[in-house]
mmCIF file of the N, C-alpha and C atoms, coordinates in Angstrom:
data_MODEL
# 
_entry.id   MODEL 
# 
loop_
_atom_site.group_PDB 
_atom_site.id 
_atom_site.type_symbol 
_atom_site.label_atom_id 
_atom_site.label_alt_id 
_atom_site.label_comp_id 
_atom_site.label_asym_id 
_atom_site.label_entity_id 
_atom_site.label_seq_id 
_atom_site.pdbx_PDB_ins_code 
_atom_site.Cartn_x 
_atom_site.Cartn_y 
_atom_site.Cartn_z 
_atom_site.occupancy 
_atom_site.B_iso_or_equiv 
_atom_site.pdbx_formal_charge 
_atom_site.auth_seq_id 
_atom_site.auth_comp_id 
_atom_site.auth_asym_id 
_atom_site.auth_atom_id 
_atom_site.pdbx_PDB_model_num 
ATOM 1   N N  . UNK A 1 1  ? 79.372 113.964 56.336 1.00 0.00 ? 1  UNK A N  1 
ATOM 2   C CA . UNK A 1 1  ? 78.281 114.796 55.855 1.00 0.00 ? 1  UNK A CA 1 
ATOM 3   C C  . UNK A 1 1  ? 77.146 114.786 56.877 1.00 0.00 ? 1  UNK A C  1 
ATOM 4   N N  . UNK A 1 2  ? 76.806 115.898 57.085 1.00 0.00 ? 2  UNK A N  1 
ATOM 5   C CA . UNK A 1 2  ? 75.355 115.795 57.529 1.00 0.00 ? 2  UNK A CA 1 
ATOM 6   C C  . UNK A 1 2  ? 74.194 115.088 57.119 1.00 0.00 ? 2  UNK A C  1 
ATOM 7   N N  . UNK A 1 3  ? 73.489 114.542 57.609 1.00 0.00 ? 3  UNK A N  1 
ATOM 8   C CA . UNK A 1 3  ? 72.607 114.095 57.991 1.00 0.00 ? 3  UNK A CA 1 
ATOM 9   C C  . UNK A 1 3  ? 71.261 114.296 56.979 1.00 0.00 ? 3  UNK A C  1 
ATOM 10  N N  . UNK A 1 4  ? 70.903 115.784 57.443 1.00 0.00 ? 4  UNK A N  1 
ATOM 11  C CA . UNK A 1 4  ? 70.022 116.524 56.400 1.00 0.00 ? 4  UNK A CA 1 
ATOM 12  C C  . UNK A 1 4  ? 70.414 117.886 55.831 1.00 0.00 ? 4  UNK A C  1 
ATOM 13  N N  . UNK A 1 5  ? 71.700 117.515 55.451 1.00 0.00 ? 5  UNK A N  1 
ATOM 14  C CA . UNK A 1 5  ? 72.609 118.747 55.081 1.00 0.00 ? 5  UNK A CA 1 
ATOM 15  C C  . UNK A 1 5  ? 71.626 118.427 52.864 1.00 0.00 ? 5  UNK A C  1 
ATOM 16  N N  . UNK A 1 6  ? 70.982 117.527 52.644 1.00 0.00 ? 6  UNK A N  1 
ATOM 17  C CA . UNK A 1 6  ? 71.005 117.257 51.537 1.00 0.00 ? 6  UNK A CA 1 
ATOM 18  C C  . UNK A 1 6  ? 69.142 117.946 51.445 1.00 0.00 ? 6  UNK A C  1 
ATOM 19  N N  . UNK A 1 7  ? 68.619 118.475 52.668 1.00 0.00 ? 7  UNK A N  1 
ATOM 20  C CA . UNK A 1 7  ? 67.327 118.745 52.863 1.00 0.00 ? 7  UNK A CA 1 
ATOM 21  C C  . UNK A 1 7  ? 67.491 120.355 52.395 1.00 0.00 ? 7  UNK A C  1 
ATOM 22  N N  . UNK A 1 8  ? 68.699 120.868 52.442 1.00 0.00 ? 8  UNK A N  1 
ATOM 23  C CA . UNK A 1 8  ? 68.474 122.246 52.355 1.00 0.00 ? 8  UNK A CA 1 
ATOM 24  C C  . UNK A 1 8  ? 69.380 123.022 51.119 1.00 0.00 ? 8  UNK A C  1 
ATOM 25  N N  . UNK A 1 9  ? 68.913 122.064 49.949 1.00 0.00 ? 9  UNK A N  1 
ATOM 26  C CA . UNK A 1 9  ? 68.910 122.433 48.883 1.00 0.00 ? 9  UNK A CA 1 
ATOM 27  C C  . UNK A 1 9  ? 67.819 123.154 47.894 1.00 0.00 ? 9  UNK A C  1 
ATOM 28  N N  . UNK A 1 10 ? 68.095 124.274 47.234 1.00 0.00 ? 10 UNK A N  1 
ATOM 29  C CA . UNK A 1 10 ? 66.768 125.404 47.082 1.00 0.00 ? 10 UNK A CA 1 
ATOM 30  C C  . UNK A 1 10 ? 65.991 124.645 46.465 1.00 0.00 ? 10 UNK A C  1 
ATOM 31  N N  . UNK A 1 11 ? 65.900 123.529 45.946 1.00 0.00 ? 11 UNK A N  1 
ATOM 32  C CA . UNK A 1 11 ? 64.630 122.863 45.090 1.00 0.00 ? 11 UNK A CA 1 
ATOM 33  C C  . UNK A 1 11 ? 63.541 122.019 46.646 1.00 0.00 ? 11 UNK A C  1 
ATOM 34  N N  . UNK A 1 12 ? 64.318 121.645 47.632 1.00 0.00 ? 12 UNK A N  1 
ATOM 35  C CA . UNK A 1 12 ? 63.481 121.137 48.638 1.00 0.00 ? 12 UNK A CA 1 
ATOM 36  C C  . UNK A 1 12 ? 63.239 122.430 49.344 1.00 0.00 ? 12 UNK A C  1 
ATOM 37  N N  . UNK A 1 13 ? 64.336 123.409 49.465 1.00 0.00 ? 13 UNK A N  1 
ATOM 38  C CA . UNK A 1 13 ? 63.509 124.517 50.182 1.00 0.00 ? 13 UNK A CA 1 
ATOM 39  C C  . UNK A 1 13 ? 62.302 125.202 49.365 1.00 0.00 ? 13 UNK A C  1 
ATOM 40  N N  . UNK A 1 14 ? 62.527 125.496 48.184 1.00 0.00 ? 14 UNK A N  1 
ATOM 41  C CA . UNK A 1 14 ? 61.491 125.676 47.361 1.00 0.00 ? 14 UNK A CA 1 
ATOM 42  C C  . UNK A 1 14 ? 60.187 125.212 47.377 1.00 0.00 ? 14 UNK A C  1 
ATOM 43  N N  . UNK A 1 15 ? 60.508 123.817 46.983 1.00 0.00 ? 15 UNK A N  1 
ATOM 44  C CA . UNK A 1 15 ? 59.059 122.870 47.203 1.00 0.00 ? 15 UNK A CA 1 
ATOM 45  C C  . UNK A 1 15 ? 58.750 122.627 48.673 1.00 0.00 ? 15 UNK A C  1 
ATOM 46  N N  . UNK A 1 16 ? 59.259 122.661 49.365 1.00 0.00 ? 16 UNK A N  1 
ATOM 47  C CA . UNK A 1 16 ? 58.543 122.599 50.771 1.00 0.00 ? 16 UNK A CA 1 
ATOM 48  C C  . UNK A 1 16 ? 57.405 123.997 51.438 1.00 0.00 ? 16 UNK A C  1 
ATOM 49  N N  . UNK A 1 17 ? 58.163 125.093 50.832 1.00 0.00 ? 17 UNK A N  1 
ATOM 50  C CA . UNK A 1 17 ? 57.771 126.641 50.635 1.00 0.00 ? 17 UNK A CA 1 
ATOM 51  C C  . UNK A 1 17 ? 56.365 126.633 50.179 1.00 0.00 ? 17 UNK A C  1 
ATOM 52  N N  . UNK A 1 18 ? 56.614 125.879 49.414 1.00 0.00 ? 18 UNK A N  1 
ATOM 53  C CA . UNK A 1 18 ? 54.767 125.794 48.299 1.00 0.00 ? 18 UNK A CA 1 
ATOM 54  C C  . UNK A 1 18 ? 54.420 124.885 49.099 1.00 0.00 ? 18 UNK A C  1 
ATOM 55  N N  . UNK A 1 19 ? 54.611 123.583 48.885 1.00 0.00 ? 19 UNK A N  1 
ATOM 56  C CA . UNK A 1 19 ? 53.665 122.785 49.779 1.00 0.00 ? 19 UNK A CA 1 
ATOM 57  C C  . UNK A 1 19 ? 52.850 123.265 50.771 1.00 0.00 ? 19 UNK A C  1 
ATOM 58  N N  . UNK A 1 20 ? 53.568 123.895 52.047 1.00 0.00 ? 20 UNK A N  1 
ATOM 59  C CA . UNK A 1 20 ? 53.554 124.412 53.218 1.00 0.00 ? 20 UNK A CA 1 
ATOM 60  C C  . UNK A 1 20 ? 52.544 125.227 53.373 1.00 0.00 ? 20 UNK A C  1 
ATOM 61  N N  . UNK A 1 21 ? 52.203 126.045 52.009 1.00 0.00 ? 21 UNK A N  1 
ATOM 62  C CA . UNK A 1 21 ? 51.883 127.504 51.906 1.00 0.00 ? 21 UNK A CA 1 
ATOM 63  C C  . UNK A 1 21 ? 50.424 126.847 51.090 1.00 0.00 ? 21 UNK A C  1 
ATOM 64  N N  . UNK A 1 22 ? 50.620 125.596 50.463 1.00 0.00 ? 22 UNK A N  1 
ATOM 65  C CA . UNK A 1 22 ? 49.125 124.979 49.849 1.00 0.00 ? 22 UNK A CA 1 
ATOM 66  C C  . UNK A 1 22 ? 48.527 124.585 51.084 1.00 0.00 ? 22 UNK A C  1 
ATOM 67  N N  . UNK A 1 23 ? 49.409 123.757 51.713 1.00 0.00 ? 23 UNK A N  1 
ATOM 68  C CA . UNK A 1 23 ? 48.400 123.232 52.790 1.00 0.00 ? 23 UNK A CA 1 
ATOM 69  C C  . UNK A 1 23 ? 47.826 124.037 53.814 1.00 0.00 ? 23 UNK A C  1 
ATOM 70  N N  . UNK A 1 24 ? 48.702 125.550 54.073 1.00 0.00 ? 24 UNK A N  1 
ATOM 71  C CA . UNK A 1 24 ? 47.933 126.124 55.214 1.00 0.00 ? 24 UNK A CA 1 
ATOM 72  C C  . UNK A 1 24 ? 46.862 126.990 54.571 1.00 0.00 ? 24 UNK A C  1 
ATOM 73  N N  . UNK A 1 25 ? 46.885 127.172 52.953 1.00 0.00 ? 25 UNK A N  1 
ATOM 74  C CA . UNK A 1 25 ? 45.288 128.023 51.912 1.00 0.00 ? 25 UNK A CA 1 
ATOM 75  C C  . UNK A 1 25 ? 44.468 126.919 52.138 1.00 0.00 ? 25 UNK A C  1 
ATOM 76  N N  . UNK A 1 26 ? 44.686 125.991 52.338 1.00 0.00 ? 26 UNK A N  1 
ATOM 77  C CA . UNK A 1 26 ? 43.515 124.265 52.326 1.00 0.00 ? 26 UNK A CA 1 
ATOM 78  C C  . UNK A 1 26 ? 42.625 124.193 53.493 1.00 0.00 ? 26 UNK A C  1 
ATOM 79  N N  . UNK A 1 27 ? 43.713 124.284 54.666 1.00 0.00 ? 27 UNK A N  1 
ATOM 80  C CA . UNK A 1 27 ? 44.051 123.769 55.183 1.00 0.00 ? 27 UNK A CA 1 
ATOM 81  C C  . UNK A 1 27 ? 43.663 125.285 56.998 1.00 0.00 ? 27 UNK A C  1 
ATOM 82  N N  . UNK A 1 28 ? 43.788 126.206 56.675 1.00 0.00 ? 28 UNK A N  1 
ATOM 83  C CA . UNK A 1 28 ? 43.379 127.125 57.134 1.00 0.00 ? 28 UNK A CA 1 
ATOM 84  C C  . UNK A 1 28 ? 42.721 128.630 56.935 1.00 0.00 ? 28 UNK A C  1 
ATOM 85  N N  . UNK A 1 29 ? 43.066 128.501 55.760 1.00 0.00 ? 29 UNK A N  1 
ATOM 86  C CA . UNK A 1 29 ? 42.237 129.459 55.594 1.00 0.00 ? 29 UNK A CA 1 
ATOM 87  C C  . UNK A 1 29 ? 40.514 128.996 55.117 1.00 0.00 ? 29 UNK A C  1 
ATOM 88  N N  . UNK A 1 30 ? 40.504 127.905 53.897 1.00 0.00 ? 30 UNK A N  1 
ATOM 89  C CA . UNK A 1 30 ? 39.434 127.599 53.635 1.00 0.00 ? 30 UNK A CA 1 
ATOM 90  C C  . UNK A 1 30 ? 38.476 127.304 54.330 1.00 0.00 ? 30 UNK A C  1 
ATOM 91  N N  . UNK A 1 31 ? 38.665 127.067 56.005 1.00 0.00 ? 31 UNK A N  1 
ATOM 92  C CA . UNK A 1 31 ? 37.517 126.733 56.764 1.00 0.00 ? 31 UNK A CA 1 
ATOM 93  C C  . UNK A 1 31 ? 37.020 127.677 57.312 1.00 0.00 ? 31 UNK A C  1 
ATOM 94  N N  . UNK A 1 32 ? 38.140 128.931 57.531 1.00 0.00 ? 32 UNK A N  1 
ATOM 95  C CA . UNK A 1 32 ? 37.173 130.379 57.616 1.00 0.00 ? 32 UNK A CA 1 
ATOM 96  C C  . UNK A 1 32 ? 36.755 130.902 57.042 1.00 0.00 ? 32 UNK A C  1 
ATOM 97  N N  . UNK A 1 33 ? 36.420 130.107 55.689 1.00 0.00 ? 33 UNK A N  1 
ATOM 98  C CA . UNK A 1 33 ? 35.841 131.328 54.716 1.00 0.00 ? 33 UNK A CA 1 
ATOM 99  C C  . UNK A 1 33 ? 34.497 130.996 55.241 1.00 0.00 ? 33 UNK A C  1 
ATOM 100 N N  . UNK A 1 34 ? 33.428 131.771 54.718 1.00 0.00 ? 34 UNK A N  1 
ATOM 101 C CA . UNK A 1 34 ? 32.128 131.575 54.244 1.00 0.00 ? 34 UNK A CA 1 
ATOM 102 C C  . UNK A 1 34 ? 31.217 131.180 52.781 1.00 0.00 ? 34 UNK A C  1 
ATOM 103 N N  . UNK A 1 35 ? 30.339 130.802 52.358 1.00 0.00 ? 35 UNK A N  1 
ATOM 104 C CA . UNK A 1 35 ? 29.729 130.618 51.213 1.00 0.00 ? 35 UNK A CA 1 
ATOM 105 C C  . UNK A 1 35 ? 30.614 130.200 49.784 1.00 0.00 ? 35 UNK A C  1 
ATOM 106 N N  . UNK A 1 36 ? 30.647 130.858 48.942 1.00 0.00 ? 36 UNK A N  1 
ATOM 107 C CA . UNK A 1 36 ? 31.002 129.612 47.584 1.00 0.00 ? 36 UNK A CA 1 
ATOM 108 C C  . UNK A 1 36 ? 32.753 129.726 47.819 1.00 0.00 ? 36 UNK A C  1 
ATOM 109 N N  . UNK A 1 37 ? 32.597 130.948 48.132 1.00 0.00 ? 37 UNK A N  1 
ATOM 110 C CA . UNK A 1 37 ? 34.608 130.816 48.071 1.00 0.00 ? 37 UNK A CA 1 
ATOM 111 C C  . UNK A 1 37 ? 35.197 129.893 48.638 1.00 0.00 ? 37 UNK A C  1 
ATOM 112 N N  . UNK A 1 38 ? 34.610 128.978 49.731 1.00 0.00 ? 38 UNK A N  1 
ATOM 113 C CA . UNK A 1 38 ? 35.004 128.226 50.404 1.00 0.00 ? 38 UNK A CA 1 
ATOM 114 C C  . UNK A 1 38 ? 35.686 126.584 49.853 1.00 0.00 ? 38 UNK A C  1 
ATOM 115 N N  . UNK A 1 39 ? 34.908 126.358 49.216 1.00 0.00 ? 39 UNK A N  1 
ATOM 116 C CA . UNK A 1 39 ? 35.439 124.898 48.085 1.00 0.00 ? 39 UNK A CA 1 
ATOM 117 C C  . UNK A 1 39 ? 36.764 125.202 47.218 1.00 0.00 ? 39 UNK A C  1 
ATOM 118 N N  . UNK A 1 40 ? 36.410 126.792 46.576 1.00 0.00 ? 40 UNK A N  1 
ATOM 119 C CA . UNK A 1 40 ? 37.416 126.944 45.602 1.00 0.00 ? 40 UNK A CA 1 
ATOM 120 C C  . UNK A 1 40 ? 38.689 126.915 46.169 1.00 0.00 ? 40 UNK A C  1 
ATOM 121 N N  . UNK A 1 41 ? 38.939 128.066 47.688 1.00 0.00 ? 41 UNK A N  1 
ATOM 122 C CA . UNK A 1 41 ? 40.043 128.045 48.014 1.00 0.00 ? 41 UNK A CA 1 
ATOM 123 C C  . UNK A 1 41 ? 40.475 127.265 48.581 1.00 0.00 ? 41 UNK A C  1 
ATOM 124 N N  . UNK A 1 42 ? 39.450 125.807 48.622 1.00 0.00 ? 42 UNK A N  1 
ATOM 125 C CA . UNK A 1 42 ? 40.636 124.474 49.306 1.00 0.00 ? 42 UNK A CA 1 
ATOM 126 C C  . UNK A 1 42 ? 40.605 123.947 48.195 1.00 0.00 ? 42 UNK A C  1 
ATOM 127 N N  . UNK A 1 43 ? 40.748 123.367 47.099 1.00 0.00 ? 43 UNK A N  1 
ATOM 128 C CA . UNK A 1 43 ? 40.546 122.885 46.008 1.00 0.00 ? 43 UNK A CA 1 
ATOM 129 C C  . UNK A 1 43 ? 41.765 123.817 45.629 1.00 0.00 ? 43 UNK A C  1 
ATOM 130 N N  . UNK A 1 44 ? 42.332 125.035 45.082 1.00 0.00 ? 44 UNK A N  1 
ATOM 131 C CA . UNK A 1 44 ? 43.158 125.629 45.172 1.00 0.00 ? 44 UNK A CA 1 
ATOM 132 C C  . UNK A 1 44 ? 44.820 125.763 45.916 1.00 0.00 ? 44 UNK A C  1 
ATOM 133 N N  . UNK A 1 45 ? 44.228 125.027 47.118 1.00 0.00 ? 45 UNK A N  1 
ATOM 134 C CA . UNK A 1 45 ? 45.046 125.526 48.171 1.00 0.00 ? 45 UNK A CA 1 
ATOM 135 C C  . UNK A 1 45 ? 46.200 123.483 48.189 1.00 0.00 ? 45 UNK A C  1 
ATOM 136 N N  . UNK A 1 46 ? 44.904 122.575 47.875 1.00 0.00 ? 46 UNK A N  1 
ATOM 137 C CA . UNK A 1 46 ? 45.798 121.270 47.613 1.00 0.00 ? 46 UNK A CA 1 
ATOM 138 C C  . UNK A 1 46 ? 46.133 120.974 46.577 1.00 0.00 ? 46 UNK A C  1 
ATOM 139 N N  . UNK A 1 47 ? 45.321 122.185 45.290 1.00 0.00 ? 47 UNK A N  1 
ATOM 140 C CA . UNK A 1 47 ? 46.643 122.523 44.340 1.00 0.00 ? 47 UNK A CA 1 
ATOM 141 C C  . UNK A 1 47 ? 48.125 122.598 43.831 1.00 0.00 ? 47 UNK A C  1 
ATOM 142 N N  . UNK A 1 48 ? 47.814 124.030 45.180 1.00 0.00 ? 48 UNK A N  1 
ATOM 143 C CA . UNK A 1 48 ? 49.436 124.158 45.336 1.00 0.00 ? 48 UNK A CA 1 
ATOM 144 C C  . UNK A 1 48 ? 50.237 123.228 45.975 1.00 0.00 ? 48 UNK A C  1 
ATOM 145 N N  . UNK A 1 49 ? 49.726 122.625 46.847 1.00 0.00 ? 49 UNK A N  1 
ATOM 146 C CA . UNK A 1 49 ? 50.250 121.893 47.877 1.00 0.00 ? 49 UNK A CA 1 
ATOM 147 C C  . UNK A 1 49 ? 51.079 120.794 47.063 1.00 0.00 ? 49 UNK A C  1 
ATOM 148 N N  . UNK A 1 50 ? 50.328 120.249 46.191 1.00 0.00 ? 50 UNK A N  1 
ATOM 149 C CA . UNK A 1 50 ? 50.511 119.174 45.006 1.00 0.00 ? 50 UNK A CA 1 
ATOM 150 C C  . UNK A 1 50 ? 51.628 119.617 44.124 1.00 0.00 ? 50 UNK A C  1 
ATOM 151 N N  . UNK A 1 51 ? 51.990 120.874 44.275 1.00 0.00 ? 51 UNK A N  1 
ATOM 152 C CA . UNK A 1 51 ? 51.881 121.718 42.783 1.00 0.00 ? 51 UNK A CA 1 
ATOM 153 C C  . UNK A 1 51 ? 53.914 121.610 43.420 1.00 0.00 ? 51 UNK A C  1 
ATOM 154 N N  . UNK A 1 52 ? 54.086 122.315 45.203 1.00 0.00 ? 52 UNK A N  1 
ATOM 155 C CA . UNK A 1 52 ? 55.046 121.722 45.633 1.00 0.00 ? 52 UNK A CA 1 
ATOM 156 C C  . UNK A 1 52 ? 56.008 120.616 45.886 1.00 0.00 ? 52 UNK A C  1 
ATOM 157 N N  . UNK A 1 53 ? 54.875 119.087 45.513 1.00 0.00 ? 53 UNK A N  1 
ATOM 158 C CA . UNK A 1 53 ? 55.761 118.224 45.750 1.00 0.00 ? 53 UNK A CA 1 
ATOM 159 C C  . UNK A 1 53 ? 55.998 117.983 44.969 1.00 0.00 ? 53 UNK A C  1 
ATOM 160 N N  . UNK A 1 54 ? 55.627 118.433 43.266 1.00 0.00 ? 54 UNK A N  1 
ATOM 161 C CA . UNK A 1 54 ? 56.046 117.917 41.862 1.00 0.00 ? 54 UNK A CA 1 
ATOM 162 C C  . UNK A 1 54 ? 57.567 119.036 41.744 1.00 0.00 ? 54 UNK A C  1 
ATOM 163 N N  . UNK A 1 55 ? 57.590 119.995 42.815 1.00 0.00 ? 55 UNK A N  1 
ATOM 164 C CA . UNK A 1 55 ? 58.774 120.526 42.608 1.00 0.00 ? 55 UNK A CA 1 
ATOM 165 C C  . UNK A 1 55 ? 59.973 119.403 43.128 1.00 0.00 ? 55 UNK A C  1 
ATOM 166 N N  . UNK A 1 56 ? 59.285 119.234 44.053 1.00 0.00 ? 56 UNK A N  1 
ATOM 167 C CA . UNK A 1 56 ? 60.567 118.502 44.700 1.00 0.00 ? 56 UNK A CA 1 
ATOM 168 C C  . UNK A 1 56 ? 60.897 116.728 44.545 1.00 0.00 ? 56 UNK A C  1 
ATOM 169 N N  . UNK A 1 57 ? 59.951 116.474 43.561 1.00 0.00 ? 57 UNK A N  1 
ATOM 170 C CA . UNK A 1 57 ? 59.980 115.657 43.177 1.00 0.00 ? 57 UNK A CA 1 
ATOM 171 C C  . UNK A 1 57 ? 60.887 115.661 41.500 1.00 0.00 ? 57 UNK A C  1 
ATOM 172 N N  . UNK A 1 58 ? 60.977 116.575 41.041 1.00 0.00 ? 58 UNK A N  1 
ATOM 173 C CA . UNK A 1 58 ? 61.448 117.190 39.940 1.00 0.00 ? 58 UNK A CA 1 
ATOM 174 C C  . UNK A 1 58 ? 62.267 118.015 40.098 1.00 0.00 ? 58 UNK A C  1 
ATOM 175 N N  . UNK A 1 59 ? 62.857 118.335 41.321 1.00 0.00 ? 59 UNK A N  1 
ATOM 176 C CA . UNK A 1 59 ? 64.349 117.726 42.009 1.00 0.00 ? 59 UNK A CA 1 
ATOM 177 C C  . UNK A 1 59 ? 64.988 116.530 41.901 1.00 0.00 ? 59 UNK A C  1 
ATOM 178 N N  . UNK A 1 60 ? 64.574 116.154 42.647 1.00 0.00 ? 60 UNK A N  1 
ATOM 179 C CA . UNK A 1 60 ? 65.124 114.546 42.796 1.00 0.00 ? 60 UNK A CA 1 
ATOM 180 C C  . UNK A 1 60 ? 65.477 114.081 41.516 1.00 0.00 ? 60 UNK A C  1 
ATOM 181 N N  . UNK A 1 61 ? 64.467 114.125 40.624 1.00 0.00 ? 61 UNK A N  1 
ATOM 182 C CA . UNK A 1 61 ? 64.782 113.494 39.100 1.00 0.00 ? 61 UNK A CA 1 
ATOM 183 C C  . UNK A 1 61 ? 65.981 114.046 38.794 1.00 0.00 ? 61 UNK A C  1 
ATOM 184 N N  . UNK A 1 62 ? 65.707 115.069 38.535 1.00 0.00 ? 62 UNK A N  1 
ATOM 185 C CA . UNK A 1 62 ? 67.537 116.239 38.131 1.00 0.00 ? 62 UNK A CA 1 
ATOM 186 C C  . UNK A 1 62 ? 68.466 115.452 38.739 1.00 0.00 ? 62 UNK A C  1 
ATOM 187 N N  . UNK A 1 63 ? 68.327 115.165 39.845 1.00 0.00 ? 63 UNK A N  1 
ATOM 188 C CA . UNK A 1 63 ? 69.288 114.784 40.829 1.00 0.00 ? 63 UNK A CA 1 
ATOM 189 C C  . UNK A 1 63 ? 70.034 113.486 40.634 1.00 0.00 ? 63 UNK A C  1 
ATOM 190 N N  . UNK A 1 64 ? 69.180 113.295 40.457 1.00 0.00 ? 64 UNK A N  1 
ATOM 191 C CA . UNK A 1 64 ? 69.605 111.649 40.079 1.00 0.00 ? 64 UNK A CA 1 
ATOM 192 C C  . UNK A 1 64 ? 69.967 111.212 38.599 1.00 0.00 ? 64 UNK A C  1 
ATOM 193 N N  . UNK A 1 65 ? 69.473 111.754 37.872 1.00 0.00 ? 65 UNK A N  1 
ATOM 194 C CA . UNK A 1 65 ? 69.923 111.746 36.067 1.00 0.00 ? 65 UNK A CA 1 
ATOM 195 C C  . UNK A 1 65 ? 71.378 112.538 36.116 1.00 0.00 ? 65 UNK A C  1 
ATOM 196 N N  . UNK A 1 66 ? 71.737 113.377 37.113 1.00 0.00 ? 66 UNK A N  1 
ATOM 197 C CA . UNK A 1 66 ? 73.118 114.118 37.406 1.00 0.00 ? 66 UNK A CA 1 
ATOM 198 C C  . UNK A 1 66 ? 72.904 115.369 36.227 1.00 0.00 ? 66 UNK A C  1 
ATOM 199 N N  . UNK A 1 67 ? 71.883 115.829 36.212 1.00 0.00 ? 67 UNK A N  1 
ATOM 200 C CA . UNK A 1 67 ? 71.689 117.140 35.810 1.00 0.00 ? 67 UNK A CA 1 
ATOM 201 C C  . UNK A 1 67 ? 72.527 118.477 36.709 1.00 0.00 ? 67 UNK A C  1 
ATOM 202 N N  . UNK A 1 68 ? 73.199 119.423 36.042 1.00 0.00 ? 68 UNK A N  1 
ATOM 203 C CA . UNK A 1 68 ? 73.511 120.516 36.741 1.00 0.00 ? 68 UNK A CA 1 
ATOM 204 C C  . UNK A 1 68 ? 72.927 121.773 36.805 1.00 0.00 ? 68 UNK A C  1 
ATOM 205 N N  . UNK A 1 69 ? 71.545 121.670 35.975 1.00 0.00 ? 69 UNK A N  1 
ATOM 206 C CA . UNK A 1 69 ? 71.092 122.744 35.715 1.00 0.00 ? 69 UNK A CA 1 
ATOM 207 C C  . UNK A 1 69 ? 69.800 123.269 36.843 1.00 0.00 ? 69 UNK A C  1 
ATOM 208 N N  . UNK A 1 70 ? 70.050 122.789 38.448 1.00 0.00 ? 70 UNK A N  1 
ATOM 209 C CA . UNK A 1 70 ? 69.305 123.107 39.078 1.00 0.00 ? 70 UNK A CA 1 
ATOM 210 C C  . UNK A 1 70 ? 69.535 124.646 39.976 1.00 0.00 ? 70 UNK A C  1 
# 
């Protein structure tokens, strides 16, 4: 078996997708904003970021209880 043949299952591609996509709203966009929007959309943005690793963390669980319903 590969290596990280177990990385590219749609719940880690999934949650990595979000993560990825929280951290660069956090993470790049929020420092170009200007005035109040600026807090919300990083506060928002490590939301999602968070919001990704409970996916893939809730993978793993499935995974390991030998759930098939992923």
């Amino acid at each position: 078996m590969k290596p990280f043949a177990r990385f590219t299952t749609p719940v880690w591609l999934g949650g990595l997708a979000i993560a990825g996509a929280g951290v660069l709203l956090a993470r790049l966009v929020a420092p170009a904003l200007a005035g109040p929007w600026q807090p919300v959309v990083k506060v928002a943005g490590e939301l999602v970021a968070f919001g990704g690793l409970l996916v893939i963390a809730g993978g793993l669980s499935w995974r390991r209880r030998g759930d098939s319903t992923q």
